[in-house]
VOBA-1610 file (N, C-alpha, C; in pm, whole numbers, padded with zeros to 5 digits, always signed):
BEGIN
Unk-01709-00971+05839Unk-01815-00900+05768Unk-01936-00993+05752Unk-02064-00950+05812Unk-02172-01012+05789Unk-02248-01004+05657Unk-02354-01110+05603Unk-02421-01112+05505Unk-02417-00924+05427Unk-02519-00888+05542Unk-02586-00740+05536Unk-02476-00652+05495Unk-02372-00630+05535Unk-02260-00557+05513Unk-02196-00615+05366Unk-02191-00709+05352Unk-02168-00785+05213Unk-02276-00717+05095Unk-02377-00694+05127Unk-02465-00645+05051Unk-02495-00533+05003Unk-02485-00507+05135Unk-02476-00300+05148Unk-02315-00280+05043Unk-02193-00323+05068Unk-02102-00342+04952Unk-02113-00363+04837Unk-02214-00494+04810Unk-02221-00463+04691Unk-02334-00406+04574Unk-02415-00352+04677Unk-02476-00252+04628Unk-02422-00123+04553Unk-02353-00102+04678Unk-02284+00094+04659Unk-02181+00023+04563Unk-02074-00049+04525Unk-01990-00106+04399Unk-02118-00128+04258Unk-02226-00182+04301Unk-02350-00167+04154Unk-02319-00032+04088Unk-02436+00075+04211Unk-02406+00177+04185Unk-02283+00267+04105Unk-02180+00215+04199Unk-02092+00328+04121Unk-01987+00316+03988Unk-02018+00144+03976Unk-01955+00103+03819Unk-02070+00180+03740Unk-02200+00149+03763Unk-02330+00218+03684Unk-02337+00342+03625Unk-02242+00468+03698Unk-02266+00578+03720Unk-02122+00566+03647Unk-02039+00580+03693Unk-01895+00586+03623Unk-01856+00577+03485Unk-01775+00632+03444Unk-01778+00607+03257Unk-01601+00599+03292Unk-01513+00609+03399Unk-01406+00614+03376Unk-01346+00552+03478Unk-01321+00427+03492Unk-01277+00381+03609Unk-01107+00244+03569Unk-01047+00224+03669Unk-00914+00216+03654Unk-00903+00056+03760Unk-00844-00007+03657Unk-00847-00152+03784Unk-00703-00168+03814Unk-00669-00215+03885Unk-00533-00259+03974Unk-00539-00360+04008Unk-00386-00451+04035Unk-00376-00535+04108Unk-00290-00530+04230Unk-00324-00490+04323Unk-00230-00461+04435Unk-00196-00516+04602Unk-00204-00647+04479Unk-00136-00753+04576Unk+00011-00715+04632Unk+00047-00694+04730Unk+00176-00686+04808Unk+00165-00568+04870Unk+00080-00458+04809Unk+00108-00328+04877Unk+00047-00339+05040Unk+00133-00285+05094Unk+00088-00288+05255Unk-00035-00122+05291Unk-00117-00150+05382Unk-00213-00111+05449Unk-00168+00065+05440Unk-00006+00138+05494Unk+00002+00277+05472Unk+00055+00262+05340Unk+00085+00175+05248Unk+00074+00230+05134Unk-00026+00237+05019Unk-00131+00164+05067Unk-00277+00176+05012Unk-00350+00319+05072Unk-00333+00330+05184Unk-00418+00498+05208Unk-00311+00589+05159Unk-00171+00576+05120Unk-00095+00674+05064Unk-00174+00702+04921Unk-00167+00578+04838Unk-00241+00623+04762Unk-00399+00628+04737Unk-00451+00606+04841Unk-00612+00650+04830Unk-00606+00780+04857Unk-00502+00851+04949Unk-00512+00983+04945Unk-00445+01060+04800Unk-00349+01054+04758Unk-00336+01079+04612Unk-00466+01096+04513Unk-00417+00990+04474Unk-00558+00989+04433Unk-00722+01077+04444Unk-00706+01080+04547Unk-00844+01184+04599Unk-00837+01274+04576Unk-00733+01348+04556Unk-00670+01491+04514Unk-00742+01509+04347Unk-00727+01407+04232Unk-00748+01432+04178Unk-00916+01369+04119Unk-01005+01391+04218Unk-01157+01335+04183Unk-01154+01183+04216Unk-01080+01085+04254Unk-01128+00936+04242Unk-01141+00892+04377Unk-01206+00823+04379Unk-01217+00703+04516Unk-01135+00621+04462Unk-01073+00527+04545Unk-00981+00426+04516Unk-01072+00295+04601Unk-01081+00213+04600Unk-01144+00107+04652Unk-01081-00048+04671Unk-01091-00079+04717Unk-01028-00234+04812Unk-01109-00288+04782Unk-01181-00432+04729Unk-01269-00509+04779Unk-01252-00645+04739Unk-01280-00747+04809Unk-01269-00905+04784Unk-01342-00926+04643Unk-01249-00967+04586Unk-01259-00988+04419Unk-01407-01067+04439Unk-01433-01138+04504Unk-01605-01179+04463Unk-01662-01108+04452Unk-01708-01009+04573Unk-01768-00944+04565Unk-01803-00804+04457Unk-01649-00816+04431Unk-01639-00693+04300Unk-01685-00747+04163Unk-01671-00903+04149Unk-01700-00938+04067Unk-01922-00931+04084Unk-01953-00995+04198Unk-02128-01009+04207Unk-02121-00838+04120Unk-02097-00714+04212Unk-02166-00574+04169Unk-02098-00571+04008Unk-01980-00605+03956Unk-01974-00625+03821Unk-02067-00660+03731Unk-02139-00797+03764Unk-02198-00840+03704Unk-02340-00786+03707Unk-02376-00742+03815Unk-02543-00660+03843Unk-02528-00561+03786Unk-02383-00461+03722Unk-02389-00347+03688Unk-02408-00377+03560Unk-02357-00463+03476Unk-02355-00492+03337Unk-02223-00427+03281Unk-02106-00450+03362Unk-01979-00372+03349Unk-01891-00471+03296Unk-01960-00564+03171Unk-01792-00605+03125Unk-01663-00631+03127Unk-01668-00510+03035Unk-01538-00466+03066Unk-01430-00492+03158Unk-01490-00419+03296Unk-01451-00455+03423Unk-01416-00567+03481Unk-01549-00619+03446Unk-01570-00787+03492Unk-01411-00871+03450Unk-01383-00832+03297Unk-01266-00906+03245Unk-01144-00905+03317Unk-01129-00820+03385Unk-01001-00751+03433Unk-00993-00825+03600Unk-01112-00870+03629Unk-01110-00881+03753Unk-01086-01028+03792Unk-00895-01094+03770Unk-00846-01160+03790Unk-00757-01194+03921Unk-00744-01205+04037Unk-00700-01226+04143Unk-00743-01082+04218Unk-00699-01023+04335Unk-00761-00948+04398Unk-00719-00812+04352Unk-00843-00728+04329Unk-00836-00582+04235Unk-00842-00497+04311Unk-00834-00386+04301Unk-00878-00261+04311Unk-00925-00164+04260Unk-01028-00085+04278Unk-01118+00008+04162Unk-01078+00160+04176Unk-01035+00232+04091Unk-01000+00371+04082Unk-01127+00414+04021Unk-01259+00503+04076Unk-01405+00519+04053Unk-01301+00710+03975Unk-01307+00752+03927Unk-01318+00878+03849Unk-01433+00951+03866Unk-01448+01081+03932Unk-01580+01170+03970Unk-01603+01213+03834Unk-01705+01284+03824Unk-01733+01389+03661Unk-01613+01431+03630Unk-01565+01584+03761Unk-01493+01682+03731Unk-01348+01588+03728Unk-01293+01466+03748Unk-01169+01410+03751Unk-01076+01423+03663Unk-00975+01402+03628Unk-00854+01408+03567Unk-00806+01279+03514Unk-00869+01258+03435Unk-00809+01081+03432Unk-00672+01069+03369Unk-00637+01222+03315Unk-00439+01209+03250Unk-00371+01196+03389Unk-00380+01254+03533Unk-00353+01318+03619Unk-00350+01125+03706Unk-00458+01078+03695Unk-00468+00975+03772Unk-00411+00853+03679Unk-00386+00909+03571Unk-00283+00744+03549Unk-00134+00740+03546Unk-00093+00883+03558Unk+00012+00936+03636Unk+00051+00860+03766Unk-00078+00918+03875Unk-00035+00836+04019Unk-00024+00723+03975Unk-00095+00642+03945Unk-00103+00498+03905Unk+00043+00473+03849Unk+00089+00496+03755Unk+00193+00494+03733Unk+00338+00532+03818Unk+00309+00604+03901Unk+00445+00676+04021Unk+00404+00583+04057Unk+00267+00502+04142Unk+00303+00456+04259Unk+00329+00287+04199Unk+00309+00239+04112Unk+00342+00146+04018Unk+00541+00113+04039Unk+00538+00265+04009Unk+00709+00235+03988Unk+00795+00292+04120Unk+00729+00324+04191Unk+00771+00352+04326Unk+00734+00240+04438Unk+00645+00130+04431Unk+00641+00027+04501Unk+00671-00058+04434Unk+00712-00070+04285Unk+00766-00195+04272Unk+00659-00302+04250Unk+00529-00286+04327Unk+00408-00418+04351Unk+00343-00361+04247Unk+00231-00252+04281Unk+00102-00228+04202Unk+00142-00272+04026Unk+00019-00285+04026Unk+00013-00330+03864Unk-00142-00295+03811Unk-00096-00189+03686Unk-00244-00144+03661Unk-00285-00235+03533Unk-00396-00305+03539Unk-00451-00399+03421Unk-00502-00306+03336Unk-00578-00224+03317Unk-00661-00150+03240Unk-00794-00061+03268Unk-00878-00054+03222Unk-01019-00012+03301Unk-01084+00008+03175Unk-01175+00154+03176Unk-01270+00191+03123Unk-01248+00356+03124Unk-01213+00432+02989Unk-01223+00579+02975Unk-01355+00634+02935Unk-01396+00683+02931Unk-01525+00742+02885Unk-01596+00654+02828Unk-01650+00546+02916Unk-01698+00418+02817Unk-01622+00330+02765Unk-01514+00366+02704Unk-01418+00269+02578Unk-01334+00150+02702Unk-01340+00062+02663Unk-01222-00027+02748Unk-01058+00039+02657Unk-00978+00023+02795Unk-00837+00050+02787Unk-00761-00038+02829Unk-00645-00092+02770Unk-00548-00152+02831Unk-00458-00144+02953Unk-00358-00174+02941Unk-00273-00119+03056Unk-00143-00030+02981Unk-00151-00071+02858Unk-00039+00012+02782Unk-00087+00156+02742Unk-00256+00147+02755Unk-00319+00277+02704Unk-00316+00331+02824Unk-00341+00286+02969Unk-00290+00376+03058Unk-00121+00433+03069Unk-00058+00343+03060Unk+00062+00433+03051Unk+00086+00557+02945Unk+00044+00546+02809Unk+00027+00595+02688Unk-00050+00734+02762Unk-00140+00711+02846Unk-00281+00830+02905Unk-00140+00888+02959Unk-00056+00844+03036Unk-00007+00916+03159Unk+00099+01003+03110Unk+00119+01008+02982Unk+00267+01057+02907Unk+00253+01198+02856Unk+00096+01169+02866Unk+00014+01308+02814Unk+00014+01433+02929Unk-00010+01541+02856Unk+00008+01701+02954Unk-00098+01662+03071Unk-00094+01699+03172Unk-00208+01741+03226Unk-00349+01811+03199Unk-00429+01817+03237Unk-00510+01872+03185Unk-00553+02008+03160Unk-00509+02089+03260Unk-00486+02255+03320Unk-00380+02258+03152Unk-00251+02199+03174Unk-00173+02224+03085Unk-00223+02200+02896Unk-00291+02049+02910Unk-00309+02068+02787Unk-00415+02201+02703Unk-00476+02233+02800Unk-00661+02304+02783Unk-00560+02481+02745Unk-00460+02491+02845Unk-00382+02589+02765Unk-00301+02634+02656Unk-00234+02500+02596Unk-00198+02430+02462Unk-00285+02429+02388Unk-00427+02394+02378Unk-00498+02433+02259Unk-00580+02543+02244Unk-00572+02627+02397Unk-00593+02786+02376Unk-00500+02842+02328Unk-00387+02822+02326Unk-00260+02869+02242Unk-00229+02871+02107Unk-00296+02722+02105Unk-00326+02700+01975Unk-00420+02799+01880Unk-00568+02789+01945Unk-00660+02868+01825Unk-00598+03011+01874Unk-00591+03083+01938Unk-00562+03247+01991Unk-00428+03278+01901Unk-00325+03190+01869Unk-00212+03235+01793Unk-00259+03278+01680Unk-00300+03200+01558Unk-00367+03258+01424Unk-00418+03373+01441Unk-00524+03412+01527Unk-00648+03513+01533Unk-00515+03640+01557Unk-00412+03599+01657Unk-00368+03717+01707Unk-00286+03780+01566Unk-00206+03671+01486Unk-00154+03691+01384Unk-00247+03775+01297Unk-00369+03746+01255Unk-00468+03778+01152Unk-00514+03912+01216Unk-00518+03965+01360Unk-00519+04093+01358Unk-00415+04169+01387Unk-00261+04103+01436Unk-00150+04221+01319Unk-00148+04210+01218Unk-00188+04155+01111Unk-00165+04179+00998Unk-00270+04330+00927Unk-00391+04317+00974Unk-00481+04367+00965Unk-00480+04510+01057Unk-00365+04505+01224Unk-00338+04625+01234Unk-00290+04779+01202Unk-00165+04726+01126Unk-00145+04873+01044Unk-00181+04922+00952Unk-00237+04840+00871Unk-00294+04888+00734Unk-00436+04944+00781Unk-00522+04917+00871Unk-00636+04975+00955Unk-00582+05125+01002Unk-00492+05089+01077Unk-00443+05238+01176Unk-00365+05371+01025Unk-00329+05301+00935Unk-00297+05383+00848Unk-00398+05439+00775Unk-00508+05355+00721Unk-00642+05382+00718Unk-00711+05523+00797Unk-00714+05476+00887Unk-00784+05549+00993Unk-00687+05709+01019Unk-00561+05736+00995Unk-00489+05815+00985Unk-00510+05946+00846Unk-00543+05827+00720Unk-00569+05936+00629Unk-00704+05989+00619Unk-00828+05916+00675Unk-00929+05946+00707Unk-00912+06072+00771Unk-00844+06111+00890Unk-00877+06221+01020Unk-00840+06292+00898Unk-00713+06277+00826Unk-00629+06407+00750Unk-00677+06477+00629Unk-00763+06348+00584Unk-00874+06408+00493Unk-01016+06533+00557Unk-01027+06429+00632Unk-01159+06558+00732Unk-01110+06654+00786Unk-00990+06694+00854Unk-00941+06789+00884Unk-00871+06888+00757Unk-00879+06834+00632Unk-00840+06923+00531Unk-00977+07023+00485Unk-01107+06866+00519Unk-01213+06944+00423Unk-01228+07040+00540Unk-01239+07023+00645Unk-01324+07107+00763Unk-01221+07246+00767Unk-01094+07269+00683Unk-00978+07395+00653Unk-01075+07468+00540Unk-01094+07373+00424Unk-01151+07450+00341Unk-01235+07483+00379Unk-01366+07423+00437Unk-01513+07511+00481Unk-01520+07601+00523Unk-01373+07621+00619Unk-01412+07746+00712Unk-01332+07873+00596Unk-01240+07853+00519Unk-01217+07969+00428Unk-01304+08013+00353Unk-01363+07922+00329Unk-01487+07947+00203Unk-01535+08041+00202Unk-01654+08093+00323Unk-01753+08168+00360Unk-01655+08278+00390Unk-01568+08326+00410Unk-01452+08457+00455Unk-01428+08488+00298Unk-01381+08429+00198Unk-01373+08452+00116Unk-01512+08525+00002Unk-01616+08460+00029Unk-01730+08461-00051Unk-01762+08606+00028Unk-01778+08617+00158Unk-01844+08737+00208Unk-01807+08854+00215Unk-01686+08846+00235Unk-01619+09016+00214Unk-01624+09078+00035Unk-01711+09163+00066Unk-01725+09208-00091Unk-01588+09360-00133Unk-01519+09319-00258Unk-01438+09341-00289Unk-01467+09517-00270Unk-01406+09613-00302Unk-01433+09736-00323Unk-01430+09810-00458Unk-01564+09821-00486Unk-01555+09894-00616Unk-01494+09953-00675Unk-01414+09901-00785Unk-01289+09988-00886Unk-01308+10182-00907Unk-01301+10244-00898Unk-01274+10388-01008Unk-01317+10343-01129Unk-01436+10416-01132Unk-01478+10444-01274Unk-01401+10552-01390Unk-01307+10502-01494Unk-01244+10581-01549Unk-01366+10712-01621Unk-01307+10826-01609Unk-01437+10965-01656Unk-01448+10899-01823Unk-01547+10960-01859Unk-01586+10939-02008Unk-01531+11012-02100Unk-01504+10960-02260Unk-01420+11053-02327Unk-01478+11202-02355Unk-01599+11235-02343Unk-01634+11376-02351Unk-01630+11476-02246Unk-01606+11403-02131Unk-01618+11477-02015Unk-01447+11528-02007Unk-01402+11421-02072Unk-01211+11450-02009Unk-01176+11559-02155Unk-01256+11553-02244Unk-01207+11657-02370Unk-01229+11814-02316Unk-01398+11795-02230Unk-01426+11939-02205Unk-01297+11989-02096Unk-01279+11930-01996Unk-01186+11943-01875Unk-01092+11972-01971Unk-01024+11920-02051Unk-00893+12021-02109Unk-00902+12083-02165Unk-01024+12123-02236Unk-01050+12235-02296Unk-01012+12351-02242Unk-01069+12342-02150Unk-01089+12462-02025Unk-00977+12478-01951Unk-00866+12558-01960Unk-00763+12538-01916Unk-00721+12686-01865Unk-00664+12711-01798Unk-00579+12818-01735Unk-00546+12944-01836Unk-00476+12841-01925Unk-00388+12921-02047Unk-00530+12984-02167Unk-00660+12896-02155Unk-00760+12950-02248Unk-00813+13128-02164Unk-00847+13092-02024Unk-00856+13198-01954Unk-00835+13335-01971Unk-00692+13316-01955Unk-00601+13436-01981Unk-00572+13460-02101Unk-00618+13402-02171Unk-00611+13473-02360Unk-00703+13514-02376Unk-00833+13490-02352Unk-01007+13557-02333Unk-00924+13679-02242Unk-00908+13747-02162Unk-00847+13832-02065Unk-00773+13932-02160Unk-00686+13841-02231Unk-00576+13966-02309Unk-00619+14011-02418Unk-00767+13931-02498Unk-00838+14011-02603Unk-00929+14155-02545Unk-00996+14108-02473Unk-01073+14207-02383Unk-00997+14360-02360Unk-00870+14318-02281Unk-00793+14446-02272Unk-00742+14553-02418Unk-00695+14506-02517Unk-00703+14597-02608Unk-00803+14695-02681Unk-00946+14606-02608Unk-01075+14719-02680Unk-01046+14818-02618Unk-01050+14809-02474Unk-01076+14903-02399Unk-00975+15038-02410Unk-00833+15002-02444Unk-00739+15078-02451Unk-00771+15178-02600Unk-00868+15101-02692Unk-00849+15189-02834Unk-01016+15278-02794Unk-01067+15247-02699Unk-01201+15302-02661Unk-01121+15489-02590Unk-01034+15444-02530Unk-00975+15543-02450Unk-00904+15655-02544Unk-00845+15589-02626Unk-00750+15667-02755Unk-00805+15749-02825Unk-00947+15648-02870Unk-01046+15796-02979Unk-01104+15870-02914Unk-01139+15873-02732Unk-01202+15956-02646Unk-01109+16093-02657Unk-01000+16075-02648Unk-00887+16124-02596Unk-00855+16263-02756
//
């Protein structure tokens, strides 16, 4: 590797400690060549570059970046786990950890989470944790349980609500319509009982008065005939 290529390296390493808020150091002395792209491909899966570079040089872009932190960690020959925005950093200290205990070599020193320096015990501690898909559904589970509780509780006493409501309006809307049937049909005028002078004359006048006026009449006539005679 020439000067220029040395430079151009540690430029783009400036850059991307600069930019990074979450990055992961290693020591992975012993691991062989397919088991370093085994896990650079891992890794990639979940947002990170993984990076190789001659500890000087990681140390020069350390120091141009103003990366601390980093800088401390960077004791015999390292490796940099760079974390994108969208990354997973529970997810990637996981790999770190499989491939830790599956080669036997790697060894993770610590890094940098969102700014904060981390150990190597806080990465293992990171890796014990849910995933992220998983945890983000755990604390949707979380707030959505109460709410769901707080509207059964609030369901039947609503729906029972809402039940005597219809049964009330459907009682008044019974009476309205009798109302007006009742009010409009006008009753039929009683029989006027006759008056007491009118019902005295009516029996006055009777059949039996008739025919006694009739049977006085007839005896004149008979004594009219007698003295003719």
């Amino acid at each position: 590797m020439d000067k220029q290529q040395k430079e151009r390296q540690v430029a783009e390493l400036t850059e991307r400690l600069r930019k990074s808020e979450t990055i992961f150091v290693a020591d992975y002395r012993g691991l062989t060549m397919p088991q370093i792209d085994a896990l650079r491909s891992r890794l990639l899966e979940h947002g990170v570059r993984f990076s190789v570079v001659k500890n000087t040089l990681t140390r020069r872009a350390a120091e141009a970046a103003g990366a601390d932190a980093v800088l401390a960690l960077l004791e015999g020959p390292s490796a940099l786990a760079f974390l994108e925005a969208d990354g997973d950093p529970v997810a990637v200290a996981k790999a770190l950890q499989d491939a830790a205990r599956e080669t036997q070599v790697l060894s993770v020193r610590g890094g940098v989470l969102q700014g904060s320096t981390i150990t190597s015990e806080d990465v293992a501690e990171l890796a014990k944790l849910p995933a992220l898909d998983v945890l983000r559904g755990q604390v949707l589970g979380a707030v959505t349980a109460p709410l769901m509780t707080i509207v059964g509780l609030f369901g039947a006493p609503l729906h029972n609500l809402v039940g005597l409501i219809d049964a009330r309006i459907e009682q008044l809307n019974d009476q309205g319509e009798a109302a007006p049937t009742d009010a409009g049909t006008p009753e039929p005028p009683e029989a006027s009982a006759p008056e007491p002078a009118a019902q005295e004359e009516a029996e006055a006048t009777t059949p039996a008065d008739a025919t006694a006026s009739a049977a006085e009449e007839v005896p004149q006539e008979t004594t009219q005939t007698e003295e003719e005679s």
